[in-house]
mmCIF file of the N, C-alpha and C atoms, coordinates in Angstrom:
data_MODEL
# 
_entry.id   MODEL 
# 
loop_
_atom_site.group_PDB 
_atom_site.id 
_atom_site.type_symbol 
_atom_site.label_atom_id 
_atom_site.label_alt_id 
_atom_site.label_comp_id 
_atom_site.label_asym_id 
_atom_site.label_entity_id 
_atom_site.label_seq_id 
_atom_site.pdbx_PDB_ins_code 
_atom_site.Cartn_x 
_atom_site.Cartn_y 
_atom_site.Cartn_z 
_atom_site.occupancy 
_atom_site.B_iso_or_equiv 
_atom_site.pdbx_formal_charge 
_atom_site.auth_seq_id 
_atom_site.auth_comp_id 
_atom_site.auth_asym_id 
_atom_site.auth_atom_id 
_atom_site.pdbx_PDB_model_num 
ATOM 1   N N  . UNK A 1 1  ? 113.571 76.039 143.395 1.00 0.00 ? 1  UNK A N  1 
ATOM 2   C CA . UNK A 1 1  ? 112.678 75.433 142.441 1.00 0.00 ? 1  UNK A CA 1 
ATOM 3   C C  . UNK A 1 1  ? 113.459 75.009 141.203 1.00 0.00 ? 1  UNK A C  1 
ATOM 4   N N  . UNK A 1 2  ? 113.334 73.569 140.683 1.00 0.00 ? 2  UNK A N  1 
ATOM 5   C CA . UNK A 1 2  ? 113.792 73.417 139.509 1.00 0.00 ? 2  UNK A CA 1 
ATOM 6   C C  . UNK A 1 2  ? 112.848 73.875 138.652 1.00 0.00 ? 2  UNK A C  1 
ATOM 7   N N  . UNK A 1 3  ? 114.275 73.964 137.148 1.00 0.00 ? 3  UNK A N  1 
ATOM 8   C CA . UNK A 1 3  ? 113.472 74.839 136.148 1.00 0.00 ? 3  UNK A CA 1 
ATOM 9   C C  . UNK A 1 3  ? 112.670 74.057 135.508 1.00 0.00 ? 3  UNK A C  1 
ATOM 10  N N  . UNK A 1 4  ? 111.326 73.397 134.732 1.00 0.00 ? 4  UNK A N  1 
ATOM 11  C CA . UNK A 1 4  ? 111.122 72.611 134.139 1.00 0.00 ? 4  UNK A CA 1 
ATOM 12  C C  . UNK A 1 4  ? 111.415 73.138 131.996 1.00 0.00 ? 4  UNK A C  1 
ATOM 13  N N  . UNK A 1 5  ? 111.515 71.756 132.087 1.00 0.00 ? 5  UNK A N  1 
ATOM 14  C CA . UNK A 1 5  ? 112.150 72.093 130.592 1.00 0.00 ? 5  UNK A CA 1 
ATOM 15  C C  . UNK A 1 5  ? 110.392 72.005 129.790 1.00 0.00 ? 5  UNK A C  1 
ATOM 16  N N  . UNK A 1 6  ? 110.707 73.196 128.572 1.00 0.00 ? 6  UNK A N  1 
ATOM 17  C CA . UNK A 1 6  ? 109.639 73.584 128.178 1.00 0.00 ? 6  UNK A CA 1 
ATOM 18  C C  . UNK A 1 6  ? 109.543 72.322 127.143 1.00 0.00 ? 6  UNK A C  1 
ATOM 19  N N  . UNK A 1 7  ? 107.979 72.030 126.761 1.00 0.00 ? 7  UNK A N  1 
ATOM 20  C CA . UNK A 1 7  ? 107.588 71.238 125.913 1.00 0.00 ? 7  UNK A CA 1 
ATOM 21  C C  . UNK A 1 7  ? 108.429 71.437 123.896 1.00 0.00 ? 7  UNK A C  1 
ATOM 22  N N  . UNK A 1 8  ? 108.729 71.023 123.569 1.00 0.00 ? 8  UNK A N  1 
ATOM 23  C CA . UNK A 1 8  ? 108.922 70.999 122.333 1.00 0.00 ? 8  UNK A CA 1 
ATOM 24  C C  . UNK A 1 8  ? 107.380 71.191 121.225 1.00 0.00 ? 8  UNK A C  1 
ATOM 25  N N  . UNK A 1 9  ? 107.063 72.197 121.119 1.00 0.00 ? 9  UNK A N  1 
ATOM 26  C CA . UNK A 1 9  ? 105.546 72.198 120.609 1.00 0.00 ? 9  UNK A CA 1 
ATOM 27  C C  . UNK A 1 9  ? 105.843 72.040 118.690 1.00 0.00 ? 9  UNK A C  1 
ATOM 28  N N  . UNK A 1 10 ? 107.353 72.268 118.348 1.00 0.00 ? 10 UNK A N  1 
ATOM 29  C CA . UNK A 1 10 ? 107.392 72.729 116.593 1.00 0.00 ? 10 UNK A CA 1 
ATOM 30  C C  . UNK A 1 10 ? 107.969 71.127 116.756 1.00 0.00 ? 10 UNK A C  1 
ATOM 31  N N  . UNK A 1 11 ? 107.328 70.518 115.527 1.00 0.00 ? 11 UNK A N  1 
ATOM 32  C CA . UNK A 1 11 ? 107.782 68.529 114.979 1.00 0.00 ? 11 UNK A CA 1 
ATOM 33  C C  . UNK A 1 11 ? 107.632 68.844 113.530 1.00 0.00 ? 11 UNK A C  1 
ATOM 34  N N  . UNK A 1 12 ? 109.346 68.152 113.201 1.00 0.00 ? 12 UNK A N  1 
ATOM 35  C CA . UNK A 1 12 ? 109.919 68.090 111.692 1.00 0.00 ? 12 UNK A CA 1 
ATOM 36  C C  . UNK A 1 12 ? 108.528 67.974 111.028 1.00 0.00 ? 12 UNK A C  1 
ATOM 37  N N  . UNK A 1 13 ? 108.257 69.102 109.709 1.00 0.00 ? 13 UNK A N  1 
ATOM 38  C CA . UNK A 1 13 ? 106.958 67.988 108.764 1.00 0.00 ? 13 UNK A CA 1 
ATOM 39  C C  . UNK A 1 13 ? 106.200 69.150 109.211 1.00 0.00 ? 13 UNK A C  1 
ATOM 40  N N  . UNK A 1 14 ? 106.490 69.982 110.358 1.00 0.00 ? 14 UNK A N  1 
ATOM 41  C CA . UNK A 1 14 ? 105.116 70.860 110.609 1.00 0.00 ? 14 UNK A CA 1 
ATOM 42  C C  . UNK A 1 14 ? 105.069 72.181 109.483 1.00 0.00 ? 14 UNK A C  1 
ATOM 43  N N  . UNK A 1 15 ? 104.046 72.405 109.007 1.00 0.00 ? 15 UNK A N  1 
ATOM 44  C CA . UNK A 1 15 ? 104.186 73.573 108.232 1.00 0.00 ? 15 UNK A CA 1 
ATOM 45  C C  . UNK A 1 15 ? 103.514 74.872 108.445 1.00 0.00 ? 15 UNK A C  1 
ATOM 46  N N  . UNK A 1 16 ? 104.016 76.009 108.341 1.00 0.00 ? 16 UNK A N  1 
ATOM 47  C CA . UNK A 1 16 ? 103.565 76.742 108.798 1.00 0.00 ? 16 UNK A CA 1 
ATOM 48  C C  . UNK A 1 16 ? 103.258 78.052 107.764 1.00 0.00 ? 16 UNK A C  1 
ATOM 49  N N  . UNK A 1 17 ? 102.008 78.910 108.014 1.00 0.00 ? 17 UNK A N  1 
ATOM 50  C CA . UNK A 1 17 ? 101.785 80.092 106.868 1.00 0.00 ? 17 UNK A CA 1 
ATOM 51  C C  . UNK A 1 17 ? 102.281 81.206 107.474 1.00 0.00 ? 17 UNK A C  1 
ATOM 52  N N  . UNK A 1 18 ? 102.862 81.992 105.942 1.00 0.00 ? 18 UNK A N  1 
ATOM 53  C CA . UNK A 1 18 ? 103.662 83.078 106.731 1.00 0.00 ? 18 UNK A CA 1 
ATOM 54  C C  . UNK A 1 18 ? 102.831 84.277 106.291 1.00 0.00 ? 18 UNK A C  1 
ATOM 55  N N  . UNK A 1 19 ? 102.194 86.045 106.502 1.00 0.00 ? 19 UNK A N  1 
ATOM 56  C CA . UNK A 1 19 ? 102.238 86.757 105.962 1.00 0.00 ? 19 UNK A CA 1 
ATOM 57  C C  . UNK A 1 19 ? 102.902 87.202 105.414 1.00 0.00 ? 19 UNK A C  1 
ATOM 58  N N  . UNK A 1 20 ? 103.093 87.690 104.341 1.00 0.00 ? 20 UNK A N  1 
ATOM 59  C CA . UNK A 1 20 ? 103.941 88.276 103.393 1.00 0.00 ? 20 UNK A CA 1 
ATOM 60  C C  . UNK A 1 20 ? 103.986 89.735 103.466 1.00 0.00 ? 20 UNK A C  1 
ATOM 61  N N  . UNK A 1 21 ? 105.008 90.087 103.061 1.00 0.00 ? 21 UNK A N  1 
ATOM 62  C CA . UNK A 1 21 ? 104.967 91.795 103.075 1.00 0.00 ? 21 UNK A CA 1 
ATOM 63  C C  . UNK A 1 21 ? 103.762 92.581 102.000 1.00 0.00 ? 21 UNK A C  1 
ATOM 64  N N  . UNK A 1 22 ? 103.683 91.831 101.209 1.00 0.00 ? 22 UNK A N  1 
ATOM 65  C CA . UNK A 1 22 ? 103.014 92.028 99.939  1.00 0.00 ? 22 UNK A CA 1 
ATOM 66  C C  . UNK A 1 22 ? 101.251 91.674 99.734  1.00 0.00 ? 22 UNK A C  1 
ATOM 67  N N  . UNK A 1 23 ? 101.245 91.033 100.968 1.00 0.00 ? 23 UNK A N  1 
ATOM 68  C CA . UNK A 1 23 ? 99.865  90.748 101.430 1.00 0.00 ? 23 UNK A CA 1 
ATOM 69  C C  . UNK A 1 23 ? 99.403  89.116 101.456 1.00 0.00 ? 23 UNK A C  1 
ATOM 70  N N  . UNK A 1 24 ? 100.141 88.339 100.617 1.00 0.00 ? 24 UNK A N  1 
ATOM 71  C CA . UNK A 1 24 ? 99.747  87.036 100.237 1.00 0.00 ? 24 UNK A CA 1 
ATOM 72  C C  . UNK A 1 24 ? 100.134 86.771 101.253 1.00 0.00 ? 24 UNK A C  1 
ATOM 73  N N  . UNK A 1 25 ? 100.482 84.944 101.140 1.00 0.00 ? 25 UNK A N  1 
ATOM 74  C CA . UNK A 1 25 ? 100.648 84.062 101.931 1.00 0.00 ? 25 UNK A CA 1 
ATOM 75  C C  . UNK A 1 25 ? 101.779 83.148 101.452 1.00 0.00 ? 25 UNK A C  1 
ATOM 76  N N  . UNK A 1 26 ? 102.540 83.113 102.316 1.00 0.00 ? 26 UNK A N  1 
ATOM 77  C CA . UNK A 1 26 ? 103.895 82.151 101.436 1.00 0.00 ? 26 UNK A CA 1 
ATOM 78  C C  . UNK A 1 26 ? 103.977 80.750 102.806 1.00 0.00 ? 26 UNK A C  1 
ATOM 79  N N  . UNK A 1 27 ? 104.447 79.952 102.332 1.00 0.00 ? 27 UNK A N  1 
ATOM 80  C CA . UNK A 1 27 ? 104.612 79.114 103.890 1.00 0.00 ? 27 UNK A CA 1 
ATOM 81  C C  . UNK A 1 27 ? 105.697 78.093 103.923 1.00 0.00 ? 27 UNK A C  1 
ATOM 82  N N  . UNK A 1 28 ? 106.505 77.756 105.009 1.00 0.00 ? 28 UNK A N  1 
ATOM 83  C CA . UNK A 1 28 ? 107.700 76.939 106.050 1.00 0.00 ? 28 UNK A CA 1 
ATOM 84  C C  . UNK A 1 28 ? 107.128 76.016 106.411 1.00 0.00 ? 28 UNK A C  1 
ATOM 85  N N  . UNK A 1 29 ? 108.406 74.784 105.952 1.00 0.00 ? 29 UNK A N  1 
ATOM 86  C CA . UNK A 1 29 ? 107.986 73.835 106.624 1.00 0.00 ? 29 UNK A CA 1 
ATOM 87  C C  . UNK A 1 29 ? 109.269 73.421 107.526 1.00 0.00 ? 29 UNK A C  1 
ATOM 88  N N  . UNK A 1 30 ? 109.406 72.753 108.978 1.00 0.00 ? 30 UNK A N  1 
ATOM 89  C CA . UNK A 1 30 ? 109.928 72.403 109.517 1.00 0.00 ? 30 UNK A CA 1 
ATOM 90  C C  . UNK A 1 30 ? 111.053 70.842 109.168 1.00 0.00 ? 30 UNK A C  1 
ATOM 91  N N  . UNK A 1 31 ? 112.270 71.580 108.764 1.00 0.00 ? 31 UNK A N  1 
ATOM 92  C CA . UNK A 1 31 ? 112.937 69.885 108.249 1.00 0.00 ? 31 UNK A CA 1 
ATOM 93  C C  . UNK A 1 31 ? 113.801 69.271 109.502 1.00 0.00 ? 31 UNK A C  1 
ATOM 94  N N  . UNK A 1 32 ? 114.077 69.778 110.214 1.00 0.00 ? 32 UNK A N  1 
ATOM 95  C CA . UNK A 1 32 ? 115.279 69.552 110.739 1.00 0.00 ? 32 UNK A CA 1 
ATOM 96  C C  . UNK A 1 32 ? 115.247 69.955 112.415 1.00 0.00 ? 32 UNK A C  1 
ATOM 97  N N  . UNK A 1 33 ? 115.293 69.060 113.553 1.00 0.00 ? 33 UNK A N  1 
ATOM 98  C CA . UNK A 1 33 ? 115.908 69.775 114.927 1.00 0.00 ? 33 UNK A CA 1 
ATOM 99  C C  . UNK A 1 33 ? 117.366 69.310 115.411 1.00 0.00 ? 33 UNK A C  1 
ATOM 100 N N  . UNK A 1 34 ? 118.201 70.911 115.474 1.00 0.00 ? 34 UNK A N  1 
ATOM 101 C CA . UNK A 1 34 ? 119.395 69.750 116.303 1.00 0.00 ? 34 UNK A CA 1 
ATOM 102 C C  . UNK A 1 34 ? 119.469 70.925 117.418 1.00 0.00 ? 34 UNK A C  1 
ATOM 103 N N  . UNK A 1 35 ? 119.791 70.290 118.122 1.00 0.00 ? 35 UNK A N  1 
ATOM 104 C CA . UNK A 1 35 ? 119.663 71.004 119.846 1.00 0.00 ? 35 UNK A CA 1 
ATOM 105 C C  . UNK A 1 35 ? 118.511 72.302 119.820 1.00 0.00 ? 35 UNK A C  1 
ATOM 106 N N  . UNK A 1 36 ? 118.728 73.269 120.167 1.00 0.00 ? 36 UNK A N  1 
ATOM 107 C CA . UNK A 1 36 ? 117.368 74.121 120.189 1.00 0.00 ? 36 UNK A CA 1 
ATOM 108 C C  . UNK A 1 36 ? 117.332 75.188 118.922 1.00 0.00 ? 36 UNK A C  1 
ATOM 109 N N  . UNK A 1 37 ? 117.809 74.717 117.526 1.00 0.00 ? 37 UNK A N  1 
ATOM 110 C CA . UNK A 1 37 ? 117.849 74.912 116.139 1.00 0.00 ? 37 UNK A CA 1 
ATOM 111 C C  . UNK A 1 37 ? 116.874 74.572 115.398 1.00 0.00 ? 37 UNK A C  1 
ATOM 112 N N  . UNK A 1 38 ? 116.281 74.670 114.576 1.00 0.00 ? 38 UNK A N  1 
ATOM 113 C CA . UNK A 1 38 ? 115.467 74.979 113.667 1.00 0.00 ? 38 UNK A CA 1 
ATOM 114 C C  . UNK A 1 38 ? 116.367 74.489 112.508 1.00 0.00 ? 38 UNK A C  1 
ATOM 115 N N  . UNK A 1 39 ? 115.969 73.507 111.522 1.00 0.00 ? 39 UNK A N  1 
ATOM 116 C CA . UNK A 1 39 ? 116.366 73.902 109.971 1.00 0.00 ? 39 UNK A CA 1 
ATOM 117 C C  . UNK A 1 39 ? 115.019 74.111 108.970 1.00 0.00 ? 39 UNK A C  1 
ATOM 118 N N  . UNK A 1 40 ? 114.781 75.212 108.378 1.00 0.00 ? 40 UNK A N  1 
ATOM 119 C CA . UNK A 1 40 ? 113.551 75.559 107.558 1.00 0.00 ? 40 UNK A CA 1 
ATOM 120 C C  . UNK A 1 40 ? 113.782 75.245 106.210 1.00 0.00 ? 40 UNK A C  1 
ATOM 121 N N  . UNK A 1 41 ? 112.787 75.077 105.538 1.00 0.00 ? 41 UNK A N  1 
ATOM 122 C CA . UNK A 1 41 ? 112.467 74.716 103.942 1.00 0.00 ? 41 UNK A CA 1 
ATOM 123 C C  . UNK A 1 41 ? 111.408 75.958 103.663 1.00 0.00 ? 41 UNK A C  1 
ATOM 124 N N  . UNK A 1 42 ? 111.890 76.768 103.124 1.00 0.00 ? 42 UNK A N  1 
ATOM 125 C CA . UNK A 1 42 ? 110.918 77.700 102.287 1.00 0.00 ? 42 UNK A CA 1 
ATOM 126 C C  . UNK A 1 42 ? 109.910 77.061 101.000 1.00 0.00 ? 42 UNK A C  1 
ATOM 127 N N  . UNK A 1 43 ? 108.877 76.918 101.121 1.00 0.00 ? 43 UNK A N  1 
ATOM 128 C CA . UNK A 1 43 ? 108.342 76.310 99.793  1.00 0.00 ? 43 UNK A CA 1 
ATOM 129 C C  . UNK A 1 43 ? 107.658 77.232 98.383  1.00 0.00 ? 43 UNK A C  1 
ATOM 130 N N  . UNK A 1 44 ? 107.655 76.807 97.968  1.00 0.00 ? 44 UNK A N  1 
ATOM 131 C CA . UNK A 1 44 ? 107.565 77.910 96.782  1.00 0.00 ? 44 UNK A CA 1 
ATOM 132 C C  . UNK A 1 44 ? 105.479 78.052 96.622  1.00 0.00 ? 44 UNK A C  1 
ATOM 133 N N  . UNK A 1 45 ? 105.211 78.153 97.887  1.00 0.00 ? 45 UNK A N  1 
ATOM 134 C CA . UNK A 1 45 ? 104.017 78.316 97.711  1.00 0.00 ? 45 UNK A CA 1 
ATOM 135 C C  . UNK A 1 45 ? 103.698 80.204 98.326  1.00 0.00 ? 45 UNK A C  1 
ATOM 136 N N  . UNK A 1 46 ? 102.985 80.630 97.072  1.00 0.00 ? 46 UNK A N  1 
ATOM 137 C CA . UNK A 1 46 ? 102.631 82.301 97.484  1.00 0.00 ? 46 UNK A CA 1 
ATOM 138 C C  . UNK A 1 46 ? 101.072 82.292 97.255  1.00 0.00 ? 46 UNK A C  1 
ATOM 139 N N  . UNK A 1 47 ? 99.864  82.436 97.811  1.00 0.00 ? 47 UNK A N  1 
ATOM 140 C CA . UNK A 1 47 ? 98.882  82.502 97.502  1.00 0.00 ? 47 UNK A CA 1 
ATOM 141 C C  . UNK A 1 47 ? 98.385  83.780 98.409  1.00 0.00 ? 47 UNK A C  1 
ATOM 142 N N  . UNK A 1 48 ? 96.999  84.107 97.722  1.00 0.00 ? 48 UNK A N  1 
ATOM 143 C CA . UNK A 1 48 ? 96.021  85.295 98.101  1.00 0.00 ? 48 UNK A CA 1 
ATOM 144 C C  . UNK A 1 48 ? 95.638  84.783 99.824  1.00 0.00 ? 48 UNK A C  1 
ATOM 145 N N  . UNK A 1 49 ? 95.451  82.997 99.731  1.00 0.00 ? 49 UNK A N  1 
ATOM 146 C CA . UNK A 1 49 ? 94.727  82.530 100.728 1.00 0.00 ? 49 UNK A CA 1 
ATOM 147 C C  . UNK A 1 49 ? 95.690  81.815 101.904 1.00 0.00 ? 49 UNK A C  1 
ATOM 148 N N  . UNK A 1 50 ? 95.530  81.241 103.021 1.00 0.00 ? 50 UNK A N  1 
ATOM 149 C CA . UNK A 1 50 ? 96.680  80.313 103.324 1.00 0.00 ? 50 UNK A CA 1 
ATOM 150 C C  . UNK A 1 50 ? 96.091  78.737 102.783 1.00 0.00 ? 50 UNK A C  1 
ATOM 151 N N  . UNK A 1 51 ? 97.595  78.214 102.761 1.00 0.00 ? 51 UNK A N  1 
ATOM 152 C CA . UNK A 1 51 ? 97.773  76.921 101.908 1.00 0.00 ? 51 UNK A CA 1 
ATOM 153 C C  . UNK A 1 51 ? 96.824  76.038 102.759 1.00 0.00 ? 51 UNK A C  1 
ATOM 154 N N  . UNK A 1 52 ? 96.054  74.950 102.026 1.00 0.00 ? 52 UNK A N  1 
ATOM 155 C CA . UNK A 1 52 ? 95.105  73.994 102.744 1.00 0.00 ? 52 UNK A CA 1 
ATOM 156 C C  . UNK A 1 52 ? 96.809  72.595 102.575 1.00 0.00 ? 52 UNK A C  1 
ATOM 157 N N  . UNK A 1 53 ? 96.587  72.153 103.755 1.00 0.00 ? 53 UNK A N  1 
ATOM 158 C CA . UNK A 1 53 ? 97.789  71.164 104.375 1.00 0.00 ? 53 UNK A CA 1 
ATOM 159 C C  . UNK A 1 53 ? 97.682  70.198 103.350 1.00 0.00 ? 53 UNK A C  1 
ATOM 160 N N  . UNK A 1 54 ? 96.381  69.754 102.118 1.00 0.00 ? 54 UNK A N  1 
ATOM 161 C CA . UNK A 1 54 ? 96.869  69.269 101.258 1.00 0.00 ? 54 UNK A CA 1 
ATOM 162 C C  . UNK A 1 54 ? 97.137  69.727 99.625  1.00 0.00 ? 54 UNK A C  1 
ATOM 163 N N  . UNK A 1 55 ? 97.708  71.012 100.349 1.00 0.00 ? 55 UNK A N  1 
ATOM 164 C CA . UNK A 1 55 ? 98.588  71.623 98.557  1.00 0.00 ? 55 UNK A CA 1 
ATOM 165 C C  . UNK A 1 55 ? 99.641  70.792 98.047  1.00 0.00 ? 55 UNK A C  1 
ATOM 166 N N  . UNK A 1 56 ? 100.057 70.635 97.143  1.00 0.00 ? 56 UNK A N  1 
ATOM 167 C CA . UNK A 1 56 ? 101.064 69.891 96.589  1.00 0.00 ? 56 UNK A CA 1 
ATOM 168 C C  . UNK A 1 56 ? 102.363 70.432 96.905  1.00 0.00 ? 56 UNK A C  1 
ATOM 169 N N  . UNK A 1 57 ? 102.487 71.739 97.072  1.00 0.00 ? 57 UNK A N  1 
ATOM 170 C CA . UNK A 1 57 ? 103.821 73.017 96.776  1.00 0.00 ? 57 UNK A CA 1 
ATOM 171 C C  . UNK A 1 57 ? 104.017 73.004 98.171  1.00 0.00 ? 57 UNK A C  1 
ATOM 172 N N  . UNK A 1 58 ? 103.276 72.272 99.213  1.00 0.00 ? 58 UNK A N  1 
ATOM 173 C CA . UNK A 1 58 ? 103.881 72.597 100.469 1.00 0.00 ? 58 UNK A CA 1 
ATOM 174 C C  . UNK A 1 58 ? 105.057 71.322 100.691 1.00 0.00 ? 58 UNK A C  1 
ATOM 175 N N  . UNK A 1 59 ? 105.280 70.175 99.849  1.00 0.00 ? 59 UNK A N  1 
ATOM 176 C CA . UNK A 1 59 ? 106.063 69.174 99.727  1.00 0.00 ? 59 UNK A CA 1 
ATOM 177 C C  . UNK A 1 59 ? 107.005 69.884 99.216  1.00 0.00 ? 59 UNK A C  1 
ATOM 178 N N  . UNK A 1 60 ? 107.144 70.646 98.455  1.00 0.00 ? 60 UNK A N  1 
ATOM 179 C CA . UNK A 1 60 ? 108.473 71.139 97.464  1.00 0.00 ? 60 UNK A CA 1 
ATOM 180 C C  . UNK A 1 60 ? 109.054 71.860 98.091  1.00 0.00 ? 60 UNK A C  1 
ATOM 181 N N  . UNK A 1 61 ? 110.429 72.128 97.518  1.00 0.00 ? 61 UNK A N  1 
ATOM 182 C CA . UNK A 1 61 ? 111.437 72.951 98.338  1.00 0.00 ? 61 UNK A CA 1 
ATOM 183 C C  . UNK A 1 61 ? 111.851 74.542 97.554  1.00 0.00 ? 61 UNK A C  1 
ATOM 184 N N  . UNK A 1 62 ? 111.413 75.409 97.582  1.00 0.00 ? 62 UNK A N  1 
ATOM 185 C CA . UNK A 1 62 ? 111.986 76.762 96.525  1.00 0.00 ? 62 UNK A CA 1 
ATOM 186 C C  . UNK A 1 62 ? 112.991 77.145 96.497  1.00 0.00 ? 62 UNK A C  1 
ATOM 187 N N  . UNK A 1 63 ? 113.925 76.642 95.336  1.00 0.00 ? 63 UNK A N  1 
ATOM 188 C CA . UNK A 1 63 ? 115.228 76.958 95.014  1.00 0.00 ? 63 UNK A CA 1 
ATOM 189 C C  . UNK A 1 63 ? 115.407 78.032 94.414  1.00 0.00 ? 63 UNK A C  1 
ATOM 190 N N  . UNK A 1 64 ? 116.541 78.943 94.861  1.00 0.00 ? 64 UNK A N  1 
ATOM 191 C CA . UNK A 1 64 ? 116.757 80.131 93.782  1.00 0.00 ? 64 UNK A CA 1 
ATOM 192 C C  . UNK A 1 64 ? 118.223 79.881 93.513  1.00 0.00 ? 64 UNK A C  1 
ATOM 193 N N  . UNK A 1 65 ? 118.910 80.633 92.640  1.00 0.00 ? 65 UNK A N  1 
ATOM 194 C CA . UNK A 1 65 ? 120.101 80.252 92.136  1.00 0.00 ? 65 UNK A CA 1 
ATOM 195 C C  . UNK A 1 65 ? 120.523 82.166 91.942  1.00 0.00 ? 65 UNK A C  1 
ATOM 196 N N  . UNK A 1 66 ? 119.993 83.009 92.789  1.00 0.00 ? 66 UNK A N  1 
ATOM 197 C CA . UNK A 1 66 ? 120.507 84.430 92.079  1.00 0.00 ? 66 UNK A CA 1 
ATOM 198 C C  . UNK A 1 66 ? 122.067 84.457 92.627  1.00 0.00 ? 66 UNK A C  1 
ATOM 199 N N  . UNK A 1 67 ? 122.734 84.070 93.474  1.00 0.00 ? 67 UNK A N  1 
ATOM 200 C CA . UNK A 1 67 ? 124.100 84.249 94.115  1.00 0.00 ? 67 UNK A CA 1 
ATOM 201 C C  . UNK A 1 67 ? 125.068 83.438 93.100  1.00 0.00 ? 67 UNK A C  1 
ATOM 202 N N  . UNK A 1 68 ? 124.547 82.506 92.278  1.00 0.00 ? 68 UNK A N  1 
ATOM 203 C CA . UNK A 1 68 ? 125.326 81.540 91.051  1.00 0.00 ? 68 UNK A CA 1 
ATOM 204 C C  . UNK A 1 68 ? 125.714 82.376 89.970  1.00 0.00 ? 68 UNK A C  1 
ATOM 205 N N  . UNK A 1 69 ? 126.812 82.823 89.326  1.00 0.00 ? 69 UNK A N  1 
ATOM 206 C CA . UNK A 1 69 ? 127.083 83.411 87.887  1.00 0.00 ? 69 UNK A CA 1 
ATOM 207 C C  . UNK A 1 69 ? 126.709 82.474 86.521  1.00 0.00 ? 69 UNK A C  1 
ATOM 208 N N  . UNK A 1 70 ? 126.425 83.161 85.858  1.00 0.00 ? 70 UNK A N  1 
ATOM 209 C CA . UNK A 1 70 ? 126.213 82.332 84.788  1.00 0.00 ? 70 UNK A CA 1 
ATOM 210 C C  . UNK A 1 70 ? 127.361 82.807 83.846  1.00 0.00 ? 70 UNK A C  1 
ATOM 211 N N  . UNK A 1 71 ? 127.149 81.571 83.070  1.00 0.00 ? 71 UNK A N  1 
ATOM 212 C CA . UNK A 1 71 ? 128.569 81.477 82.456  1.00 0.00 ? 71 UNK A CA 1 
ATOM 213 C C  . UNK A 1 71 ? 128.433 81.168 80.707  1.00 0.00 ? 71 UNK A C  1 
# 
């Protein structure tokens, strides 16, 4: 029997809600596929609720800078 190759169900743009340890809701969005890789965008969205697909903060990208020295 050949193997059939599984459907690709995750498309760049998809976003997804995460539970949080803390109880909220933080959520990923999908930027990137190269071979069977993943590249993620953490967005700087944390809410009580999960994000409605038209929040603004699910476009943005959450940058932190703690590994940078300041000078």
């Amino acid at each position: 029997m050949a193997k059939e190759k599984a459907k690709n169900i995750v498309s760049n743009g998809d976003v997804f809600a995460v539970n949080l340890p803390n109880g909220k809701y933080g959520a990923i969005r999908i930027a990137d596929q190269i071979d069977n890789s993943y590249l993620i965008i953490t967005t700087p969205y944390i809410g009580t609720e999960k994000p409605s697909i038209e929040n603004e903060l699910l476009v943005d990208v959450l940058l932190e800078n703690r590994f940078f020295g300041v000078s």
